[in-house]
MMTF fields as JSON, N, C-alpha, C and O atoms, coordinates in Angstrom:
{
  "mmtfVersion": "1.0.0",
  "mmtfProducer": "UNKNOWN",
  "numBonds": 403,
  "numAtoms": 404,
  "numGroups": 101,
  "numChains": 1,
  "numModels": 1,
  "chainsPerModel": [1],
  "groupsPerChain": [101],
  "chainIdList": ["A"],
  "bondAtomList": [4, 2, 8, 6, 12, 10, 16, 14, 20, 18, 24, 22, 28, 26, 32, 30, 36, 34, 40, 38, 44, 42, 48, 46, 52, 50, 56, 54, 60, 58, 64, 62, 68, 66, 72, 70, 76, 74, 80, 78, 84, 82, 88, 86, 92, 90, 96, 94, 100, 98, 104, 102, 108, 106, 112, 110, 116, 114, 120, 118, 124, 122, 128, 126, 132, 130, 136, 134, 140, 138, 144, 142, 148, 146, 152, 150, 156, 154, 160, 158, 164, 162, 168, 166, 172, 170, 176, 174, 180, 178, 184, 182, 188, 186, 192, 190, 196, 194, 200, 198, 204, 202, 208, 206, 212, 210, 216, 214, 220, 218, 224, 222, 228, 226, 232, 230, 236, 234, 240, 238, 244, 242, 248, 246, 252, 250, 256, 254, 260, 258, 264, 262, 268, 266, 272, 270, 276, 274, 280, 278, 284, 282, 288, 286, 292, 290, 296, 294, 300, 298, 304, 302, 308, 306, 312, 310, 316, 314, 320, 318, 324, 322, 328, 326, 332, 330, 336, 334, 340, 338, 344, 342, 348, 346, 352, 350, 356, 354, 360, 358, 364, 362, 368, 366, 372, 370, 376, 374, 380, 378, 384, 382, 388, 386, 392, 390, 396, 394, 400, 398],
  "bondOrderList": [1, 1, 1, 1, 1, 1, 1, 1, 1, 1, 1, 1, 1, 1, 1, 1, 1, 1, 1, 1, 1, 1, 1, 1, 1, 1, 1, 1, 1, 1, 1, 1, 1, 1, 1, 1, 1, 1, 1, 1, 1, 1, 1, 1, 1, 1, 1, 1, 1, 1, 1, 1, 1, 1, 1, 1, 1, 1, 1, 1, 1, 1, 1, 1, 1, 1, 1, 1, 1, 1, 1, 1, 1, 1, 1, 1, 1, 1, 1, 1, 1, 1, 1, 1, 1, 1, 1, 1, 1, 1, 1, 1, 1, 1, 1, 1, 1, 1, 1, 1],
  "groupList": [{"groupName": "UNK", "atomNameList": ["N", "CA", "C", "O"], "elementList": ["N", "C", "C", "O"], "formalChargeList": [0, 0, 0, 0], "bondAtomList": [1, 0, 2, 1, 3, 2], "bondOrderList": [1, 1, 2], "singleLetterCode": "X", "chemCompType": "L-PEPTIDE LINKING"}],
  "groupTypeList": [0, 0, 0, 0, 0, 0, 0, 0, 0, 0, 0, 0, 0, 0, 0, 0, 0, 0, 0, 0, 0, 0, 0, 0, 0, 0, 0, 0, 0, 0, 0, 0, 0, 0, 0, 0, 0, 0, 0, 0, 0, 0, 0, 0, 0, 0, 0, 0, 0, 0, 0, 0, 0, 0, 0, 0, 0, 0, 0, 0, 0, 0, 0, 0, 0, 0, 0, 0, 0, 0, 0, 0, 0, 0, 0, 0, 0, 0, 0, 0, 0, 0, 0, 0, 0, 0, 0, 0, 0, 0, 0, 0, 0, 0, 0, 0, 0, 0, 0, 0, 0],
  "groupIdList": [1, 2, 3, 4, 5, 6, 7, 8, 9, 10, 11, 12, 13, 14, 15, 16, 17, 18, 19, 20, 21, 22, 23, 24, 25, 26, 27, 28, 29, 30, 31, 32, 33, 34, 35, 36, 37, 38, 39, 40, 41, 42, 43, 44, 45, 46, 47, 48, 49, 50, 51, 52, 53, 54, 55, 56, 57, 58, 59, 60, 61, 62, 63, 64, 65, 66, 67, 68, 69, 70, 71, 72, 73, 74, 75, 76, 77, 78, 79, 80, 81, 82, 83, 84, 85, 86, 87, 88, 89, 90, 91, 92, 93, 94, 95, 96, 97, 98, 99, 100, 101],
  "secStructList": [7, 7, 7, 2, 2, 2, 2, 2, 2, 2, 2, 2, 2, 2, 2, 2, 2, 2, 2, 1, 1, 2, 2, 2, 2, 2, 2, 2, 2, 2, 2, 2, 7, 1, 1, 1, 7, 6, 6, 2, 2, 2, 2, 2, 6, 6, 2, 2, 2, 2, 1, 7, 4, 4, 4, 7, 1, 6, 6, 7, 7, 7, 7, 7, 6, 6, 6, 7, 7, 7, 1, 1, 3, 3, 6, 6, 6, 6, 3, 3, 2, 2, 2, 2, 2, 2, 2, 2, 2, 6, 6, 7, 1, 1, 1, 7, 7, 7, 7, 7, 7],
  "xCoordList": [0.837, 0.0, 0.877, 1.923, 0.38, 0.955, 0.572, -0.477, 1.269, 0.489, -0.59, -1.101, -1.036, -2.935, -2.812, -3.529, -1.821, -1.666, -1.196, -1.648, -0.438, -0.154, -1.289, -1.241, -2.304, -3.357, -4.008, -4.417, -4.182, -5.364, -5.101, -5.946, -3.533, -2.762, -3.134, -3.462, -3.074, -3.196, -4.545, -4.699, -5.564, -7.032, -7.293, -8.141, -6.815, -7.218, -6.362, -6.704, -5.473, -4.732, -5.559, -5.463, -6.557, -7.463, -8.562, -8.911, -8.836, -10.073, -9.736, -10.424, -8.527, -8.372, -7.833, -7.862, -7.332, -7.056, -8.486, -8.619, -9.817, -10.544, -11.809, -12.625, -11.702, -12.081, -11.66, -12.397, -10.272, -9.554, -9.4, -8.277, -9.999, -9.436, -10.282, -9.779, -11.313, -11.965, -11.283, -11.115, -10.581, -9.799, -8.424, -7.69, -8.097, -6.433, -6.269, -5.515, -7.234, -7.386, -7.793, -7.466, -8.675, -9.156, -7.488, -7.185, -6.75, -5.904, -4.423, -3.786, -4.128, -3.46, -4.128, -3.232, -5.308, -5.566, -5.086, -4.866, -5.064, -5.163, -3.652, -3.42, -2.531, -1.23, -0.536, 0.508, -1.478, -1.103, -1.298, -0.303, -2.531, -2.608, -1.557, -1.312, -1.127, -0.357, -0.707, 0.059, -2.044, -3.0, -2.996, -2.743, -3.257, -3.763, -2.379, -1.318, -2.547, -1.336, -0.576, -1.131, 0.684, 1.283, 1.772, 2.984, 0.984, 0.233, -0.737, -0.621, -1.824, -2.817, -2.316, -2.724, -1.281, -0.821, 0.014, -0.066, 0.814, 1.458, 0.331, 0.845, -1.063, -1.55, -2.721, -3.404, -2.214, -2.301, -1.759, -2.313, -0.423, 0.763, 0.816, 1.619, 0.072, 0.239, -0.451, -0.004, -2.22, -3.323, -3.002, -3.464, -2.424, -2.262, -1.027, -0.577, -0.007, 0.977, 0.196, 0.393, -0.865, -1.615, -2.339, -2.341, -3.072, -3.935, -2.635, -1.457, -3.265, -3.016, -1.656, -2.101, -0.925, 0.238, -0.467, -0.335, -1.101, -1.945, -2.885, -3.006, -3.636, -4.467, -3.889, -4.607, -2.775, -2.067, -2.567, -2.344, -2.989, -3.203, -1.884, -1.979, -0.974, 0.121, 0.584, 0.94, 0.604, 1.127, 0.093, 0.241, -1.129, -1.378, -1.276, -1.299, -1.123, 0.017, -1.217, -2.308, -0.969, -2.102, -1.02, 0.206, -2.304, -2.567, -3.425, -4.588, -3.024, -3.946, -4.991, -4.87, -6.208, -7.443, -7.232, -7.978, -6.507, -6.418, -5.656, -6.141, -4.509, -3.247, -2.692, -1.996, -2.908, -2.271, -1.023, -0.126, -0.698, 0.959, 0.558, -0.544, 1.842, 2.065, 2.85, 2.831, 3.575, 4.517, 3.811, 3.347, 3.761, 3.088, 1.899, 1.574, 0.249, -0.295, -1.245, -1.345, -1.83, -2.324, -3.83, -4.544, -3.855, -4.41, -6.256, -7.185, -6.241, -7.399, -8.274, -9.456, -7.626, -7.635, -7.878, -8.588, -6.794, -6.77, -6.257, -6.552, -5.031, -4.791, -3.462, -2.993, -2.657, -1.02, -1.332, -2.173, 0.07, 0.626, 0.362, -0.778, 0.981, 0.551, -1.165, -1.55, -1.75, -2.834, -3.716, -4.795, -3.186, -3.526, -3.879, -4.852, -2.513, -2.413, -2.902, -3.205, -3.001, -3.369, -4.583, -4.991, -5.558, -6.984, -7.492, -8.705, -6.845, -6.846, -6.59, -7.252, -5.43, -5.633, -6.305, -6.313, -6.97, -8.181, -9.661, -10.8, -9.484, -10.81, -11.335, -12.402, -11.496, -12.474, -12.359, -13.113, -11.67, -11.404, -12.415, -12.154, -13.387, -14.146, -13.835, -13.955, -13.421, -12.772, -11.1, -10.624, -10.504, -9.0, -8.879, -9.568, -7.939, -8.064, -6.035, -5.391, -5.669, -3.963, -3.348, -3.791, -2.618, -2.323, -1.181, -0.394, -1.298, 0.07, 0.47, -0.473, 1.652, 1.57, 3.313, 3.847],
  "yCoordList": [-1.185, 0.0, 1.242, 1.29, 2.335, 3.447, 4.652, 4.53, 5.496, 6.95, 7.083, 7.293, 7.001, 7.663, 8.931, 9.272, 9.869, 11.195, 11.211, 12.046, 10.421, 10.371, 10.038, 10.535, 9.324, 8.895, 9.993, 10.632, 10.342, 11.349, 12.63, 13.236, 13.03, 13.972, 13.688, 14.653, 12.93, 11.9, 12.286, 12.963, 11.788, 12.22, 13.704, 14.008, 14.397, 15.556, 16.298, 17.424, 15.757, 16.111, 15.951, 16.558, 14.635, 14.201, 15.261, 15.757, 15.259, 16.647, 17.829, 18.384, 18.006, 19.678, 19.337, 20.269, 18.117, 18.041, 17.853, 18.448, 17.086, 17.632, 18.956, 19.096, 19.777, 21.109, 21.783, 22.536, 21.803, 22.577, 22.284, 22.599, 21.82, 20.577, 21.522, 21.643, 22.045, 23.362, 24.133, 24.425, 24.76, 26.006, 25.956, 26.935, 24.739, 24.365, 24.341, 25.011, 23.345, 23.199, 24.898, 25.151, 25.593, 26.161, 27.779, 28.228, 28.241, 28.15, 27.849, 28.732, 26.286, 26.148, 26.297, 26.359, 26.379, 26.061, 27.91, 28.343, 28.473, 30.319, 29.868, 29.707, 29.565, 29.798, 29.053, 29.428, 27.512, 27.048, 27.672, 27.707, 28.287, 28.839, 30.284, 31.133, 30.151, 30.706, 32.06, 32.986, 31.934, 33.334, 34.257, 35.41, 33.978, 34.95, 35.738, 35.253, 36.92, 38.234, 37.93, 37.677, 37.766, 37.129, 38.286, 38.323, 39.37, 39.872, 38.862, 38.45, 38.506, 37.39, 36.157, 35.503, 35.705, 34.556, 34.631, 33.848, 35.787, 35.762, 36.006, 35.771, 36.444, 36.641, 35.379, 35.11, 34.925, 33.249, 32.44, 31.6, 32.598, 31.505, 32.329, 31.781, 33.783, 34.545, 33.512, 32.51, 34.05, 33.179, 31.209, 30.281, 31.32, 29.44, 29.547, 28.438, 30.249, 30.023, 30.178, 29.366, 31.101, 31.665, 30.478, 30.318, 29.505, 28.21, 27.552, 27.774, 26.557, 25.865, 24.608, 23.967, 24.31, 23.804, 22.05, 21.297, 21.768, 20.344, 19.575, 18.408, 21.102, 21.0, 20.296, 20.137, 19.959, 19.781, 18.228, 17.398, 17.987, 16.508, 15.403, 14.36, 15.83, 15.404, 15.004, 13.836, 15.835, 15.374, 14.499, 14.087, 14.04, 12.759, 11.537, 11.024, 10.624, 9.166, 8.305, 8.635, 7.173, 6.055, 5.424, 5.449, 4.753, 4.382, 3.256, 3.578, 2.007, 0.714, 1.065, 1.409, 0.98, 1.466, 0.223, 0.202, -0.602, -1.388, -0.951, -0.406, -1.183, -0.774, 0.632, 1.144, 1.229, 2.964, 2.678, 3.474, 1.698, 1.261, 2.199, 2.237, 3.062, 3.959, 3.178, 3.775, 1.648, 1.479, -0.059, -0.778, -0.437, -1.696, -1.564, -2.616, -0.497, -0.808, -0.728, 0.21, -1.845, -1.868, -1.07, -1.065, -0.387, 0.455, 0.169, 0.976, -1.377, -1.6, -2.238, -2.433, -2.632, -3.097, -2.053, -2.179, -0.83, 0.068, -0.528, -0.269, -1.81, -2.465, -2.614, -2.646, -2.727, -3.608, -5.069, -5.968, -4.649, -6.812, -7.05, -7.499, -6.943, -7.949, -7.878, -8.801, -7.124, -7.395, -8.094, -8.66, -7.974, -8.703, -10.092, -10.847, -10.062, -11.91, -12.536, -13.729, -11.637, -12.408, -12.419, -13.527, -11.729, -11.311, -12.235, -12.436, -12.826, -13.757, -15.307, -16.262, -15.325, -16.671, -17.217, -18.408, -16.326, -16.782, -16.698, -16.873, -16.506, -16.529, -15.275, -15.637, -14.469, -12.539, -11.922, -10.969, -12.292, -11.498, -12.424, -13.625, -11.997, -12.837, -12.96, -11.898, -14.095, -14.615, -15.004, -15.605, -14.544, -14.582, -16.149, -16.668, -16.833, -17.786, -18.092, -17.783, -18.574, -18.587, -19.28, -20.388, -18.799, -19.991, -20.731, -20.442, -21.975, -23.195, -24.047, -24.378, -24.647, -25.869, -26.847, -27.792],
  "zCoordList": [0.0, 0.0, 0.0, 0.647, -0.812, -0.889, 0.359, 0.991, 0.56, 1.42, 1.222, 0.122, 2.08, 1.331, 0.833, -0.107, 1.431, 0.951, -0.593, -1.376, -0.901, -2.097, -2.919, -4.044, -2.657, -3.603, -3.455, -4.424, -2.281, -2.472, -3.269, -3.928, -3.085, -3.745, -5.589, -6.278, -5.915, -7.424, -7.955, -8.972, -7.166, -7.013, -7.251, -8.09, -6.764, -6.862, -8.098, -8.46, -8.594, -9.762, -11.272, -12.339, -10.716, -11.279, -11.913, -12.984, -10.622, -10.298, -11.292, -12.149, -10.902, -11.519, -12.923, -13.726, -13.366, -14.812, -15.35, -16.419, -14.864, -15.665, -15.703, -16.614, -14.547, -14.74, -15.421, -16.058, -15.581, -16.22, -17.327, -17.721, -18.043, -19.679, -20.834, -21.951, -20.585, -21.379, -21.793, -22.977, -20.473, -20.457, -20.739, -20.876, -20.82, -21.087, -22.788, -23.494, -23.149, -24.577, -26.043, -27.203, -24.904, -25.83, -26.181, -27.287, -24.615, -24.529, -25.599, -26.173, -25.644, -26.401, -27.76, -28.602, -28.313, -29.555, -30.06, -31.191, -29.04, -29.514, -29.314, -30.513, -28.738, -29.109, -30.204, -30.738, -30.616, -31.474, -32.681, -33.406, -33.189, -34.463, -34.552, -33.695, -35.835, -36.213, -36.986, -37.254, -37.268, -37.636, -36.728, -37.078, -35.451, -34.164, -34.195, -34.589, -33.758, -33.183, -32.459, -31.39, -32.404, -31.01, -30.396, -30.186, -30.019, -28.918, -28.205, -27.051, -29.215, -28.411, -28.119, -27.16, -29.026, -28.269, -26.825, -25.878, -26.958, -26.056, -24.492, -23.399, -24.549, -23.821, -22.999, -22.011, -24.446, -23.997, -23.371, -22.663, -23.568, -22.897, -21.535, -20.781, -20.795, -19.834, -19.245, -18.686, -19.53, -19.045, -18.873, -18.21, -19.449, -18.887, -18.443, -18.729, -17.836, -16.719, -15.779, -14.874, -15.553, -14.47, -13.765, -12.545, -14.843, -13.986, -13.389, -13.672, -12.353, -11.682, -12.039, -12.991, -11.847, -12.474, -12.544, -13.509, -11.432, -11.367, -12.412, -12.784, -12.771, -13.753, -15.088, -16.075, -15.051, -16.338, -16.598, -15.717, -17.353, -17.72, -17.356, -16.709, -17.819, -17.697, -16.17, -16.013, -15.097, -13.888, -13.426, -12.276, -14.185, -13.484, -13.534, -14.653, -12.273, -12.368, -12.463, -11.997, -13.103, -13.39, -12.269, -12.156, -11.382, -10.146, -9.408, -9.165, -9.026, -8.767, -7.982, -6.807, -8.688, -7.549, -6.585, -5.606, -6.692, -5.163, -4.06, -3.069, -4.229, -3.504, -3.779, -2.902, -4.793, -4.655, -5.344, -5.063, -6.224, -6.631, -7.831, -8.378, -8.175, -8.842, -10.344, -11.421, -10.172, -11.307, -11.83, -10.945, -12.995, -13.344, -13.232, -12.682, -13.5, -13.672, -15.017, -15.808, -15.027, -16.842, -16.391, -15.388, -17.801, -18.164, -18.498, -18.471, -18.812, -18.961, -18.153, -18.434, -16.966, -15.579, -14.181, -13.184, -14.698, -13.237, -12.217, -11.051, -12.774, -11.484, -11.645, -12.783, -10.522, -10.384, -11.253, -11.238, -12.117, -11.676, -10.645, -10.524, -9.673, -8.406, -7.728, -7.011, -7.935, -7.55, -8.805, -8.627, -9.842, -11.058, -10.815, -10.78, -10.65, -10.815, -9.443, -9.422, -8.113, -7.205, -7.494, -7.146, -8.007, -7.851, -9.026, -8.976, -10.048, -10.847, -10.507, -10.914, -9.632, -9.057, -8.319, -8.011, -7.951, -6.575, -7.78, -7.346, -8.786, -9.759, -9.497, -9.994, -9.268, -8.458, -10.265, -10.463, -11.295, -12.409, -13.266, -13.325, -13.833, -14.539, -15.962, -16.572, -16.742, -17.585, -17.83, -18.793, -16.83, -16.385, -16.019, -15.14, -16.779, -15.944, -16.225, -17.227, -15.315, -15.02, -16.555, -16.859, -17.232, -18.082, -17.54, -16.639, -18.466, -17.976, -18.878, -19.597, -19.212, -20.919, -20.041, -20.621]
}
């Protein structure tokens, strides 16, 4: 098990990456185009230093909704290897079954 502070820290990175995902996107789309004044762009790249550094899609860590393990977990699961395979050998994963030859 991880810090709870750390998960909860993760969680809320969560939170504010997607409040902020409107305002982040629409943002870069005014500094990406190359039409706009870069007066306005530059007043763009102002306005998004200004949000929240969390909000960034990017600083958030994929994370085992079991255990809080931050490294090894698959993506289509939401889980560790190790809670993978234990939660599979005991049968709890429906259609998982151990392979062996």
């Amino acid at each position: 098990m991880s810090k709870v502070s750390s998960v909860e820290k993760n969680k809320k990175r969560a939170r504010l990456a997607k409040q902020f995902a409107a305002r982040r996107a629409a943002l870069k789309a005014i500094i990406k185009n190359r039409e706009t004044s870069p007066e306005d762009r530059f007043m763009a790249v102002l306005k998004l230093a200004t949000l929240p550094r969390n909000s960034a899609k990017i600083r958030y860590r994929n994370r085992c909704e079991v255990t809080g393990r931050p490294r090894a977990v698959y993506r289509k699961f939401k889980m560790a290897r190790v809670m993978l395979r234990d939660l599979a050998s005991r049968g709890q994963i429906p259609g998982m079954v151990k392979s062996s030859w």
